[in-house]
Biopython code that builds the backbone (N, CA, C, O; Angstrom):
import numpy as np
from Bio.PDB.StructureBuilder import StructureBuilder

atoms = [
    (1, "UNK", "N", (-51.139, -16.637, 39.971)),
    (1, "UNK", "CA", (-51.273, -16.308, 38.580)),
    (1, "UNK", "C", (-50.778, -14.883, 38.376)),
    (1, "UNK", "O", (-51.321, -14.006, 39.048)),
    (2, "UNK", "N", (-49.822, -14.555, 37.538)),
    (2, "UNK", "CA", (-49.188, -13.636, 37.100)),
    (2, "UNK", "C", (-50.061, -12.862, 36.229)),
    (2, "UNK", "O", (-50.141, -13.319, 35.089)),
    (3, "UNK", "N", (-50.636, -11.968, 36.431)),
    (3, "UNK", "CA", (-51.602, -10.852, 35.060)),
    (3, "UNK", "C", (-50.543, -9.775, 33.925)),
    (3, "UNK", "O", (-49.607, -9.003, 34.133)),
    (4, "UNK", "N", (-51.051, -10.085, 33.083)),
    (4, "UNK", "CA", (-49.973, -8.826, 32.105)),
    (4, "UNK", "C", (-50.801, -8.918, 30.922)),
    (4, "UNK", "O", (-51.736, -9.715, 30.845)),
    (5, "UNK", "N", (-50.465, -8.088, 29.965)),
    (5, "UNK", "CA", (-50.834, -7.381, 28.756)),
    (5, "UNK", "C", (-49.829, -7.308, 27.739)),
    (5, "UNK", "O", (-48.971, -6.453, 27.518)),
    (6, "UNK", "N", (-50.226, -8.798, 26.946)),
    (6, "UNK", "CA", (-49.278, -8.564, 26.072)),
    (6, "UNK", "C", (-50.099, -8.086, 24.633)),
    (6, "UNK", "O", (-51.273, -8.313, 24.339)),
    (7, "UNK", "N", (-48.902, -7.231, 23.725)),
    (7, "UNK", "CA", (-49.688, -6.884, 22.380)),
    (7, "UNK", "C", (-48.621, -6.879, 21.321)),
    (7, "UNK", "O", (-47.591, -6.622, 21.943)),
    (8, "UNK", "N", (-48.321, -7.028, 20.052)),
    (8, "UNK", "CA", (-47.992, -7.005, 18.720)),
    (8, "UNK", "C", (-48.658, -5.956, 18.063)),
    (8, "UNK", "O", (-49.805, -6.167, 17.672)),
    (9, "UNK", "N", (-47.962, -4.503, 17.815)),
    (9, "UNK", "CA", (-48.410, -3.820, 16.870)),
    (9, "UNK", "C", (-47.645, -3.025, 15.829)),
    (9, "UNK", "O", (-46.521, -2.526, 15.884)),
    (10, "UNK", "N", (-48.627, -3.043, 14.791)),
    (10, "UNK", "CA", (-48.142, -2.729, 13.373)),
    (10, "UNK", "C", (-48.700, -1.665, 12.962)),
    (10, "UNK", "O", (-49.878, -1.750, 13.306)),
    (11, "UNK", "N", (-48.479, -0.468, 12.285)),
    (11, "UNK", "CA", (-48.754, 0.668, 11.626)),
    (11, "UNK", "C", (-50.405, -0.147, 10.443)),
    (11, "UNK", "O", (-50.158, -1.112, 9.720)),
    (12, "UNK", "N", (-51.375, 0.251, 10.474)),
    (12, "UNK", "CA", (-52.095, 0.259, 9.214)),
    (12, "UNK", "C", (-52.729, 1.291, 9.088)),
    (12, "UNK", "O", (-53.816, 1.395, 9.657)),
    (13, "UNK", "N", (-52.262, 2.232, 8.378)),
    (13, "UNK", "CA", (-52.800, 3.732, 7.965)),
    (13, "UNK", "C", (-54.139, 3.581, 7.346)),
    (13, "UNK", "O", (-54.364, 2.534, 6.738)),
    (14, "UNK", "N", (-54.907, 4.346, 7.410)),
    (14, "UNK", "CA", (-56.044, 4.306, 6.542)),
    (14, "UNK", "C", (-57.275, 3.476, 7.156)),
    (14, "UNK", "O", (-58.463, 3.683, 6.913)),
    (15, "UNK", "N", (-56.749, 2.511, 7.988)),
    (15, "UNK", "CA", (-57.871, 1.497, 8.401)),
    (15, "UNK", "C", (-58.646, 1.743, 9.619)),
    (15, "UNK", "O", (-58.195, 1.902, 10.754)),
    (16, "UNK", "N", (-60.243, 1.758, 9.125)),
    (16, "UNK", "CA", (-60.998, 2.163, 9.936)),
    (16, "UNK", "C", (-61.816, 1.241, 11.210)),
    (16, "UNK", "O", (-61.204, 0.255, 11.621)),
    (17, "UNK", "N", (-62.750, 1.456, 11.633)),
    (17, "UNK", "CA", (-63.507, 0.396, 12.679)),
    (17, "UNK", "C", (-64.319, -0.214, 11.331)),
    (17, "UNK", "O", (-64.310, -1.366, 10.899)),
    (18, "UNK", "N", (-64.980, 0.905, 10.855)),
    (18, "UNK", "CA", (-65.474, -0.344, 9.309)),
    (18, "UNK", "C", (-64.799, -1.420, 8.982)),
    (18, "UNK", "O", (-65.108, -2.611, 8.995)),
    (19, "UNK", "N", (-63.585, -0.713, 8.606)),
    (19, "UNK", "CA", (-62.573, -1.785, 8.055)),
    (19, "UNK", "C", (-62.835, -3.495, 9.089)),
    (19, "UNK", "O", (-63.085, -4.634, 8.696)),
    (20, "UNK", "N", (-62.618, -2.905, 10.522)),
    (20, "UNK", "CA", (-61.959, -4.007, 11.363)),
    (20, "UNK", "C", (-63.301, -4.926, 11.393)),
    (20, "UNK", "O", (-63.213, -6.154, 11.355)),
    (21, "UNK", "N", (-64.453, -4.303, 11.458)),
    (21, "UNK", "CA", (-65.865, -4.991, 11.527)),
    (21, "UNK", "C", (-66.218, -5.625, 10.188)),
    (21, "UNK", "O", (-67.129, -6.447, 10.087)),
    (22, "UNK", "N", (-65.691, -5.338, 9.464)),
    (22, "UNK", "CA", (-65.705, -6.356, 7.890)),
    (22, "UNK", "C", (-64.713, -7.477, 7.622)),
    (22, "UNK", "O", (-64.719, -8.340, 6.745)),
    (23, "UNK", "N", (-63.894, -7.245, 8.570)),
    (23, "UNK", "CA", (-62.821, -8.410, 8.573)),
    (23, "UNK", "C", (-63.551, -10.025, 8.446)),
    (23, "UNK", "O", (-64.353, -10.443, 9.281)),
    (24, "UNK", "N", (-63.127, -10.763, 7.318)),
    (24, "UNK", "CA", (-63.860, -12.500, 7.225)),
    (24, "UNK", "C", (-62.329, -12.954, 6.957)),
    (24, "UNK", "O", (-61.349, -12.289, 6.619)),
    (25, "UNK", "N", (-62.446, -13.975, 7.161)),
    (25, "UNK", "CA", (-61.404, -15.411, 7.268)),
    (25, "UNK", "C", (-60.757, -14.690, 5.674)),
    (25, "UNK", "O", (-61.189, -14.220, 4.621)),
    (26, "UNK", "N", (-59.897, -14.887, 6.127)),
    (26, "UNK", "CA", (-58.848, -14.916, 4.195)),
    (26, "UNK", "C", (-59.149, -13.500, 4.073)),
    (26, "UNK", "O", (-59.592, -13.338, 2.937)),
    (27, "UNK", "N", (-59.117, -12.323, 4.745)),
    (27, "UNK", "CA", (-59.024, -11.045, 4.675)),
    (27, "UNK", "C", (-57.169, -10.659, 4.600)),
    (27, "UNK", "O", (-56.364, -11.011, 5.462)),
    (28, "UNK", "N", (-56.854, -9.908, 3.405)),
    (28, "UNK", "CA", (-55.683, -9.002, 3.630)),
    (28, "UNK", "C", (-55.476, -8.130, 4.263)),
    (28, "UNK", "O", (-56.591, -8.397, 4.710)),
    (29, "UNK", "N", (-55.063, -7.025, 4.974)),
    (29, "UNK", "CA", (-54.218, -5.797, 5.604)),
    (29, "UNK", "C", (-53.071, -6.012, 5.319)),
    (29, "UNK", "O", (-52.306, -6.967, 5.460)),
    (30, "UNK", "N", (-52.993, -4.727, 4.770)),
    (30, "UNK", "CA", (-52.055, -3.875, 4.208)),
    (30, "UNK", "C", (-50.972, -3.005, 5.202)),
    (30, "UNK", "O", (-51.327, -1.868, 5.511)),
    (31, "UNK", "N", (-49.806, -3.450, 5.654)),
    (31, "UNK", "CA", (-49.231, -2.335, 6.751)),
    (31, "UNK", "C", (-48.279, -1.830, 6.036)),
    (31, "UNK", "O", (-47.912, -2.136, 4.901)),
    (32, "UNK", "N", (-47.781, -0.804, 6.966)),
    (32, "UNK", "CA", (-46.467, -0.269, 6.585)),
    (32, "UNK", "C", (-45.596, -1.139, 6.951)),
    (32, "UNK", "O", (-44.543, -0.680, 6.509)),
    (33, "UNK", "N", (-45.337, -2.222, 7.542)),
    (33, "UNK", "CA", (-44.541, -3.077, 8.204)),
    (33, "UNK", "C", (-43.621, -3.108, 7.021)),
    (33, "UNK", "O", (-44.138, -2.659, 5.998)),
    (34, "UNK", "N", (-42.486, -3.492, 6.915)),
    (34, "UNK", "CA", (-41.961, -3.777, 5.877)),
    (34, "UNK", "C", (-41.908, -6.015, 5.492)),
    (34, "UNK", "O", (-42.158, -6.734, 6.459)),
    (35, "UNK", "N", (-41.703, -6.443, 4.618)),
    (35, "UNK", "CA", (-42.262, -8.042, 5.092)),
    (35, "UNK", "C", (-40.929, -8.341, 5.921)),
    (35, "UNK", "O", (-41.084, -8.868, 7.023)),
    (36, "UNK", "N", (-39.855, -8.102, 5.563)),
    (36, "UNK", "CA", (-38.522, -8.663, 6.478)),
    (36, "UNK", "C", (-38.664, -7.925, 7.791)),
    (36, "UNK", "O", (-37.761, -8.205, 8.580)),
    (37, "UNK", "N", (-39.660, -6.956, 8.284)),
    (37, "UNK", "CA", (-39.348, -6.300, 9.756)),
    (37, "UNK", "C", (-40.009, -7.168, 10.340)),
    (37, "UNK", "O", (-40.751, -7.851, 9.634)),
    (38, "UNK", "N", (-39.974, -7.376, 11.499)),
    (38, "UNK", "CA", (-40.457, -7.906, 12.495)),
    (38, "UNK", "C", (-40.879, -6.857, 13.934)),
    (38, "UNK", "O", (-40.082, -6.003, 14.322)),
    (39, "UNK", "N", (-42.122, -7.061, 14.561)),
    (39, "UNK", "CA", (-42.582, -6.103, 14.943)),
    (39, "UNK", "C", (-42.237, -6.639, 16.354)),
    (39, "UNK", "O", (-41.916, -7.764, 16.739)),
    (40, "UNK", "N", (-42.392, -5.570, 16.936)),
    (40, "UNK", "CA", (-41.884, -5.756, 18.583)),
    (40, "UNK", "C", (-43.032, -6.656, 19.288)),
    (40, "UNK", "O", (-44.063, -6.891, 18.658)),
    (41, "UNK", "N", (-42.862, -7.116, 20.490)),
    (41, "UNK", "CA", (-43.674, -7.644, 21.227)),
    (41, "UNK", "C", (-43.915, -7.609, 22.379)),
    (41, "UNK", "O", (-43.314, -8.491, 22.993)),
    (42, "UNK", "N", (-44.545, -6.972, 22.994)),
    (42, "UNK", "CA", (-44.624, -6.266, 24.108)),
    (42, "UNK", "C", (-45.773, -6.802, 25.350)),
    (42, "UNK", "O", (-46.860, -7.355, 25.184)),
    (43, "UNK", "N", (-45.221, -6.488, 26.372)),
    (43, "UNK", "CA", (-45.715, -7.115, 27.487)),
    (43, "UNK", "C", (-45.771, -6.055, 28.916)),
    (43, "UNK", "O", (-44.881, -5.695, 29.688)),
    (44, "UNK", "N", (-46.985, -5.811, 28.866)),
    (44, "UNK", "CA", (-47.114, -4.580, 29.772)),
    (44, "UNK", "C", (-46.456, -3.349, 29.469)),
    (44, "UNK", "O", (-45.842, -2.700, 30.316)),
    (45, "UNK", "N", (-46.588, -2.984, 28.147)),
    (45, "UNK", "CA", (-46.286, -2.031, 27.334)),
    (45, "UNK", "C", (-44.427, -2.103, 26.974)),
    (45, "UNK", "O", (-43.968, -1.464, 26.027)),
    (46, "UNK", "N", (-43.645, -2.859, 27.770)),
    (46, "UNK", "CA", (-42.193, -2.743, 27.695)),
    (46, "UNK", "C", (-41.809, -3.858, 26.371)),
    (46, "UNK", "O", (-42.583, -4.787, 26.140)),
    (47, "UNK", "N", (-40.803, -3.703, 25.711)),
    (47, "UNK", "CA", (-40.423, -4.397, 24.544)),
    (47, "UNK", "C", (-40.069, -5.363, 24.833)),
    (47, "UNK", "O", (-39.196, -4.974, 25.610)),
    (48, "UNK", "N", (-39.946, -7.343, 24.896)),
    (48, "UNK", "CA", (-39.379, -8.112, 24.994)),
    (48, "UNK", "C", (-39.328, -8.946, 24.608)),
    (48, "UNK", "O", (-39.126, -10.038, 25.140)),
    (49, "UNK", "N", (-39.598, -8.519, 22.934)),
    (49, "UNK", "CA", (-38.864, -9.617, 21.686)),
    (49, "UNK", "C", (-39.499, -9.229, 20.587)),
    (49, "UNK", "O", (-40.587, -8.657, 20.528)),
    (50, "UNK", "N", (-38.689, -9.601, 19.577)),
    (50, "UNK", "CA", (-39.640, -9.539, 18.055)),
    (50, "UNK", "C", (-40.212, -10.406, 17.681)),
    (50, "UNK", "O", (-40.331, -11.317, 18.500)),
    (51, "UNK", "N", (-40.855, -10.612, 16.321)),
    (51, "UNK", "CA", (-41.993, -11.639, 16.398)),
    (51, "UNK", "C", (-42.479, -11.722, 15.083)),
    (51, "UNK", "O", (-42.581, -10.615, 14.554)),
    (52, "UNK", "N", (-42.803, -12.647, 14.404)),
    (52, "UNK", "CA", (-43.299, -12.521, 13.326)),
    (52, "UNK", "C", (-44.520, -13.270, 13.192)),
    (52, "UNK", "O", (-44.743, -14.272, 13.871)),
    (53, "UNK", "N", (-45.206, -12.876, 12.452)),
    (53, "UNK", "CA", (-47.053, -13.462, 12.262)),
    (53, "UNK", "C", (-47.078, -14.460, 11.425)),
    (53, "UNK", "O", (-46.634, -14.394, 10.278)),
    (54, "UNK", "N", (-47.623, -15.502, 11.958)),
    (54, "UNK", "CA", (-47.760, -17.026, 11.257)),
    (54, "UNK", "C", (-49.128, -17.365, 11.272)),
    (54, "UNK", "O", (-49.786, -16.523, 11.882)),
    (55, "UNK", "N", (-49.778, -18.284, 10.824)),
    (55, "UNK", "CA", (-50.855, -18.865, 10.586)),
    (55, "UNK", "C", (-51.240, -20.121, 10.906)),
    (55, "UNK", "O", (-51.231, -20.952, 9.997)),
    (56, "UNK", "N", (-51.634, -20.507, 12.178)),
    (56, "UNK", "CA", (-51.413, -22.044, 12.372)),
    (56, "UNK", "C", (-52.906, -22.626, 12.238)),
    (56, "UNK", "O", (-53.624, -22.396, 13.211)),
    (57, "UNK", "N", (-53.427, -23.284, 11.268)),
    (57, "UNK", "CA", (-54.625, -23.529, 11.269)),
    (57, "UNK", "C", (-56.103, -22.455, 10.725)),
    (57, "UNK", "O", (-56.326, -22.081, 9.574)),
    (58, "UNK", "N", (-56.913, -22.165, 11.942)),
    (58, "UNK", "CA", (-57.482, -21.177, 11.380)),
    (58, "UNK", "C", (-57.085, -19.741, 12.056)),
    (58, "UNK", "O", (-57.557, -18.629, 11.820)),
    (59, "UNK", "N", (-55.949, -20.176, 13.076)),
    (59, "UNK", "CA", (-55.710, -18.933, 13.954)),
    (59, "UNK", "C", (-54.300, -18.303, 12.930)),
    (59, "UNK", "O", (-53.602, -18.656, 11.979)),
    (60, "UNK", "N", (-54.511, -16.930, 14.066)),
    (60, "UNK", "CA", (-53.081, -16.239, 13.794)),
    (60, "UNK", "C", (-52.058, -16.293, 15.110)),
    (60, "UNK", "O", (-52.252, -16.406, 16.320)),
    (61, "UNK", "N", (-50.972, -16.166, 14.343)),
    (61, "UNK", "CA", (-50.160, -16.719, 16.006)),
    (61, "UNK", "C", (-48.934, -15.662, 15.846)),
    (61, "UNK", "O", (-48.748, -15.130, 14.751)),
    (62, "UNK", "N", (-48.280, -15.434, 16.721)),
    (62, "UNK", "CA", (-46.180, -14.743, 16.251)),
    (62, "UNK", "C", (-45.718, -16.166, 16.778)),
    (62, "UNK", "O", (-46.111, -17.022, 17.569)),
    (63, "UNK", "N", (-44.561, -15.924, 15.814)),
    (63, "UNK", "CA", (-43.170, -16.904, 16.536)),
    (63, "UNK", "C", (-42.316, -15.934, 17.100)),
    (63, "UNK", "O", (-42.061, -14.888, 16.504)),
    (64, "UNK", "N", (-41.726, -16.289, 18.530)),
    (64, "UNK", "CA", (-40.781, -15.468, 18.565)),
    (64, "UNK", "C", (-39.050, -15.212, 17.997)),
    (64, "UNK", "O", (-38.207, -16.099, 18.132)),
    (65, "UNK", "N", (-38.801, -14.121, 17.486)),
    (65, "UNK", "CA", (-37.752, -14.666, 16.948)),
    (65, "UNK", "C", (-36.460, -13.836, 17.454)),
    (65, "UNK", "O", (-35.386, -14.394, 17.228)),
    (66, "UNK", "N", (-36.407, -12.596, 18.099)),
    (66, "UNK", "CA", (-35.420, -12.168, 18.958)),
    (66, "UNK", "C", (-36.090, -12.053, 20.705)),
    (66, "UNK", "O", (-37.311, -12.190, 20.786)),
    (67, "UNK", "N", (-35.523, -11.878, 21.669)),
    (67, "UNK", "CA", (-35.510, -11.388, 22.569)),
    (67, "UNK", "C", (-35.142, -10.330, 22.834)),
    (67, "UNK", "O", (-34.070, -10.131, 22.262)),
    (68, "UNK", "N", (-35.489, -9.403, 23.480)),
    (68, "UNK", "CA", (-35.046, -7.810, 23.921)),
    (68, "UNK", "C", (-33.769, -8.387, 25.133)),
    (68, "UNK", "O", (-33.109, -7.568, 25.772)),
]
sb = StructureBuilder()
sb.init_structure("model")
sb.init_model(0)
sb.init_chain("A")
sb.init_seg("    ")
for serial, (resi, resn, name, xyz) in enumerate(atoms, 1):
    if name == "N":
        sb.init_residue(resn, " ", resi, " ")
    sb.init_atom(name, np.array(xyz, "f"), 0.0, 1.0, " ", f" {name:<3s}", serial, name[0])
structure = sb.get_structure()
């Protein structure tokens, strides 16, 4: 079994641990992302693809949509 750390992150200014601990189902955040950017996706901190945030059900998911 291969171990790694993958993460998706986005700028949200302003947002606190309050914020994240009030989070319920059908909650908005607000990023700087722009909606056409697509945010990197990273895997043991190195870049290897972009990705965009989808909704499959009750989860959140990325599709990938470039490769590094």
């Amino acid at each position: 079994m291969l171990s790694c750390r993958l993460s998706v992150e986005t700028r949200v200014p302003g947002f606190t641990l309050r914020d994240l601990l009030n989070l319920r189902a059908q909650s908005i955040v607000r990023s700087h992302l722009a909606s056409r950017t697509n945010p990197p996706l990273r895997v043991n901190g190195e870049v290897v693809a972009w990705c965009e945030f989808e909704v499959l059900g009750s989860r959140l998911a990325v599709r990938l949509t470039e490769l590094a």
